[in-house]
N, C-alpha and C positions, 0 to 999 in steps of 0.2 A: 478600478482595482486599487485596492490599498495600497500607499508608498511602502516598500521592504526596508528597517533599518535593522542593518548589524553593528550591537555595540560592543565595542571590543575595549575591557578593559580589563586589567591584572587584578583586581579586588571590583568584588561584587558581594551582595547580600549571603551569609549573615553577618562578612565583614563590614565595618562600618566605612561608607563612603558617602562622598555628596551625591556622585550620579549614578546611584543603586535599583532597586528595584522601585523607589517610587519615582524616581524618573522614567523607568521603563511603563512603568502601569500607567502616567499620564500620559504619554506615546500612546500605548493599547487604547487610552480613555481619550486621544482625540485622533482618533481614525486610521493608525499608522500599526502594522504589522513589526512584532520584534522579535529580532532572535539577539542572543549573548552569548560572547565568545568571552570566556573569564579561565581562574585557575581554579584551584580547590582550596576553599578559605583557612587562611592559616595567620591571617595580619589580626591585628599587633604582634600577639604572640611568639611566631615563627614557629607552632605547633597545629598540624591538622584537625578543626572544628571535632568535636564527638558527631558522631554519625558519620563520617567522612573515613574513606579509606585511599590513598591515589591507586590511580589505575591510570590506561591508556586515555578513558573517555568515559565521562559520566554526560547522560542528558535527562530533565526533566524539563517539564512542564508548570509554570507559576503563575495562577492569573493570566493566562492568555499568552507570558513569554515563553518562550523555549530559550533554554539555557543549555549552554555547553561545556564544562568543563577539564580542562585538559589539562596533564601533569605541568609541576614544577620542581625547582629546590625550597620546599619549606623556609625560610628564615627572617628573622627583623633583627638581627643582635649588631653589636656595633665595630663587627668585621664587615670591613671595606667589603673583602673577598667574597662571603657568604651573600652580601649584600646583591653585589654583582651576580653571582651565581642564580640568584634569586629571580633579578630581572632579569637577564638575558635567558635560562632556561623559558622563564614562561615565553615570551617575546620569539624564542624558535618553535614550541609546541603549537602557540597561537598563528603563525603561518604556516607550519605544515597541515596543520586543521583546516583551515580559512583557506585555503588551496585548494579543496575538495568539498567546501562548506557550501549547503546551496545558496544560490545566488541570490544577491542583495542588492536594491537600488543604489543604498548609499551608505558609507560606513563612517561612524563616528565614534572617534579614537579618543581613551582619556588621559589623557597626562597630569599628573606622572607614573610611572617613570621613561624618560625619554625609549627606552628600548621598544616602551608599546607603539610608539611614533614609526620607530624603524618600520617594525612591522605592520604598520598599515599602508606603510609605502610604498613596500615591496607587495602587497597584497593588491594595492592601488595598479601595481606594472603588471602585473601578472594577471588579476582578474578583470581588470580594466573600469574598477569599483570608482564613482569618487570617494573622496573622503574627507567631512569636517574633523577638524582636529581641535580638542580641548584643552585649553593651558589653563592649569589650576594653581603651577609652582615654575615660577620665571626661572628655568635653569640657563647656563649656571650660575645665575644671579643667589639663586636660593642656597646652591650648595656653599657657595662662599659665604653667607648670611650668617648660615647657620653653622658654621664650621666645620662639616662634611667633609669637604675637601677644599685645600689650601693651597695644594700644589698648582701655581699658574699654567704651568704647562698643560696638567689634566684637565686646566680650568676651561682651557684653551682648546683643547681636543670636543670636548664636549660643547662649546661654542660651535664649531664647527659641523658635527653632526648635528645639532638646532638646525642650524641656517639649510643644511641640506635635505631636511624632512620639511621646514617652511616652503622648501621651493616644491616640494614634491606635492604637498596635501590641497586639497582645490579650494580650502575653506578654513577660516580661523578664528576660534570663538575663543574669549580672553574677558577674566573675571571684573576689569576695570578698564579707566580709561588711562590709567598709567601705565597699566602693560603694552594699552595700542597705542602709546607714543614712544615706548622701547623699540618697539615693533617697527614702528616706520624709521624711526633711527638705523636701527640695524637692515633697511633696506627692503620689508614687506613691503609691497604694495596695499594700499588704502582700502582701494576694495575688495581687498584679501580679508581684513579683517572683520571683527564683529565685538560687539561687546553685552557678554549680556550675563548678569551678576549672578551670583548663587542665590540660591535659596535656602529656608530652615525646614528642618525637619516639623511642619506641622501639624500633622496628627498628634505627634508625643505631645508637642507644646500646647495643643489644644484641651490635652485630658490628661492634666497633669496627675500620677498616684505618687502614695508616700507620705511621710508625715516628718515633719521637721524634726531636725536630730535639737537632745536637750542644749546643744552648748549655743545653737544658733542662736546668736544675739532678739533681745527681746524688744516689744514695741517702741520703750523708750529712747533707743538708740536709731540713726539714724545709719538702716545697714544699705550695704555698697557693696552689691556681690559679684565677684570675677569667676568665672566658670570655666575650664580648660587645661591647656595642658601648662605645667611651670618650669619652663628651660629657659637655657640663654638666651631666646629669642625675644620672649617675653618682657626679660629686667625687669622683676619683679620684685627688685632690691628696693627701687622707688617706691612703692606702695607702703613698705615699710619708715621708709624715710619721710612719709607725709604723713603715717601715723602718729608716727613721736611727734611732727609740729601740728599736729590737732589737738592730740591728749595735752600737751604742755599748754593749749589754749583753754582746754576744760572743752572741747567738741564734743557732741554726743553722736557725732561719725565713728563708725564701725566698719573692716573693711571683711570680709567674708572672702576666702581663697578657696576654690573648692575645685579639686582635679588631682594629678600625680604628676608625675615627671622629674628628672633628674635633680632642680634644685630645690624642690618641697624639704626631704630636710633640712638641708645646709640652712633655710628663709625659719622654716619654724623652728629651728633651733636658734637663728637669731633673735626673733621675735620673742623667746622667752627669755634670754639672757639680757635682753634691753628692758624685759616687762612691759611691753604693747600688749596690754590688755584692752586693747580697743583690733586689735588681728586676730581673726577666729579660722583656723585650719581645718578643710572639710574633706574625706577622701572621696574620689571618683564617683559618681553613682550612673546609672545607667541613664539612656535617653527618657528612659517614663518617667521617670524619679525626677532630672533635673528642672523640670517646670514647673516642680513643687515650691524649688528652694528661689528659681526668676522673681514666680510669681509671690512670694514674700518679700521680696529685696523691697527697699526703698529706689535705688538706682543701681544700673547695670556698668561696671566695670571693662574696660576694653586699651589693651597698656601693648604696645610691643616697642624694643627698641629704638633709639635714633638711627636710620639703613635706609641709602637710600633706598635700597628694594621694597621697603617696608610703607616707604611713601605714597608708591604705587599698586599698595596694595589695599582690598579690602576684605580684614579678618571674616569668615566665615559666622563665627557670635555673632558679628554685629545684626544679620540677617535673623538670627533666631532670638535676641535681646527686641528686636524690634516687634517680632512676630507676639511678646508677648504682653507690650503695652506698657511697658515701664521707661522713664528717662533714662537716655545713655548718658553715661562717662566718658565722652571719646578721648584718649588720650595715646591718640597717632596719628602722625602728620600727615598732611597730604589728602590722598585721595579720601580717606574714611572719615577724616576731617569735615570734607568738604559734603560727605553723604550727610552728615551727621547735621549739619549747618542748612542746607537745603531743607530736610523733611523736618528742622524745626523742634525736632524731638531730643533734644539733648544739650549738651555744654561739652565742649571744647579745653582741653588741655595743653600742654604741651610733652611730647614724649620726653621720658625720661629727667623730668622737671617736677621735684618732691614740693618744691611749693607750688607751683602750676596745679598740678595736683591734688595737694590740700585745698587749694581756694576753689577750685571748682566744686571740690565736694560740699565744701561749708557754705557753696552759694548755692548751691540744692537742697540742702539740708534749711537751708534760710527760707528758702518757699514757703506758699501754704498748698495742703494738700492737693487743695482743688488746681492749683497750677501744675503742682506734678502731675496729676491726673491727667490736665489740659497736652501737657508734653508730651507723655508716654503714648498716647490717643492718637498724636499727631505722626511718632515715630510706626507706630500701626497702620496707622489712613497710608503712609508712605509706602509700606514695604505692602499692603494689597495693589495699589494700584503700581507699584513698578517694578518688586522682587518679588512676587509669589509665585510658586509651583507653577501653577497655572500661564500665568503673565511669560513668565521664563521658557516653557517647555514650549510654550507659542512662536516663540521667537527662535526656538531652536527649529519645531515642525516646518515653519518656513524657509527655512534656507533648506530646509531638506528639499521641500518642495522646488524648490526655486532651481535646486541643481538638478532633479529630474529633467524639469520643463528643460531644461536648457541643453541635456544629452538628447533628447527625443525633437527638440528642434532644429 
């Protein structure tokens, strides 16, 4: 009989998330039954998908999962309050469901937002479920990071409810190996943990559509494209700052920005008042789209802050930069660093270091083809054999497994 997983998380397809439906379909595609406990799609936006109306309880049927959807407060804007409202609504709907939901072997929760953790906790006491637990965003390491919340004391609250859904959940899966050395600091047990990396959305990145917009930089330059979101987190002030000391060198590096977020204008409105005419500004495009513009890059861009949070992190790009064969730009310390250095596929920067920066790029740009090719090849061979869909969801179907055996022995 098939293992039962129910995945319970606050955004699900057609919102975009890492562990969406084709996480679920790889589950169905290696022998495991799935149901989803989600909301009604409304993220980014904080406006309900077309087609979508809330009600009590929507269910369908997708490729073999059964999905549930159950109300919440609509909202992503940048009230604390609405924010809250947001997650905790879904996080109460999703336990009074999951209370009466039929019964599952084993339930794996995604984080964020901590409230979904409550709720599989409580679901865990009540239904007597286990439960692996997903940490995608080290709270409240992240919210301080990222300026969310500053108040110590909240910082502090929220610390607190962490460590009490740690204790609660039977299983712990975390994006790096610097989260599981937070983790044992802060008093997990070792073999609570797991570590097993995202993956890229492959299919899009496989069959890239679209056609290059006219402003993208042409053959002659050597382009270096960043894809994502442009906020504080990013410092994306840098990229600019090792613009101007390439052009001043006559570089034929070109940096390609291609995403939205809060600082895209403040950055290209600087960028043209300095005349970096080697920074080309691209807006948003959908997942089919952006594997049009990967796969023309010369090299793949990857910048966040100096934090220590950021150390132990590994950017989600970096897994779909890899997937598409081209040399990275790593330029974050720590753990992505250290992927980046391992598979061979890339050059190493220093965060937040405009000439670190620069020179890595002009020592890519200095190659000859056939080396970048060699690179890029090698950053690909890397993420088949240890981040792909596949590889990951193996690794996930086993510990599912492993917690059966272990209630039925």
């Amino acid at each position: 009989m098939a293992t039962r997983v129910l995945l319970l998380t606050q955004w699900f397809d057609p919102e975009p998330t890492f562990k969406g439906m084709v996480f679920a379909r790889e589950l169905v595609r290696q022998g495991f039954e799935v149901d989803v406990l989600t909301g009604f799609p409304n993220y980014p936006g904080g406006r309900l998908y077309p087609g979508y109306r809330m009600r009590w309880r929507q269910r369908e049927t997708i490729d073999g999962v059964r999905v549930t959807r159950v109300p919440l407060y609509p909202s992503h804007d940048q009230s604390a309050i609405q924010r809250v409202l947001n997650y905790v609504s879904f996080a109460a709907a999703a336990l009074s469901h999951g209370v009466f939901a039929r019964r599952c072997d084993v339930v794996y929760a995604y984080h964020p937002p901590l409230t979904v953790g409550i709720a599989a906790s409580l679901l865990r006491l009540i239904r007597r479920m286990p439960v692996v637990y997903d940490i995608q965003d080290m709270w409240p390491d992240t919210l301080r990071a990222t300026g969310m919340i500053g108040n110590p004391r909240a910082l502090g609250i929220v610390g607190a409810v962490c460590a009490w859904v740690y204790k609660r959940v039977d299983q712990i899966v975390v994006l790096s190996p610097g989260f599981k050395r937070l983790l044992l600091d802060r008093g997990v047990p070792d073999d609570k943990i797991n570590v097993i990396c995202n993956w890229a959305d492959e299919a899009a990145l496989a069959a890239p559509s679209g056609t290059l917009p006219a402003s993208f930089p042409g053959p002659e330059r050597f382009r270096v494209v960043y894809a994502g979101n442009m906020g504080r987190a990013q410092a994306l002030d840098v990229v600019l700052d090792a613009a101007a000391l390439l052009k001043a060198q006559g570089s034929a590096v070109s940096f390609v920005l291609v995403g939205g977020g809060i600082e895209v204008e403040r950055l290209s409105r600087r960028a043209t008042e300095q005349g970096l005419d080697n920074v080309v500004f691209l807006p948003p495009v959908p997942m089919s789209e952006v594997g049009t513009l990967l796969n023309a890059a010369d090299a793949l861009l990857v910048h966040l802050r100096r934090d220590p949070l950021f150390q132990i992190t590994i950017p989600s790009k970096t897994q779909a930069y890899m997937t598409v064969g081209k040399p990275l730009l790593m330029a974050v310390d720590g753990d992505a660093a250290d992927l980046v250095r391992e598979s061979g596929g890339g050059v190493v920067a220093e965060s937040e270091n405009a000439r670190s920066l620069a020179e890595a790029a002009q020592a890519l740009a200095g190659l000859s083809p056939e080396e970048r090719e060699t690179m890029g090849a090698r950053a690909q061979a890397y993420y088949r054999e240890h981040l792909s869909l596949e590889v990951g969801v193996s690794r996930f179907g086993a510990i599912f497994r492993k917690m059966v055996r272990g209630r039925s022995a």
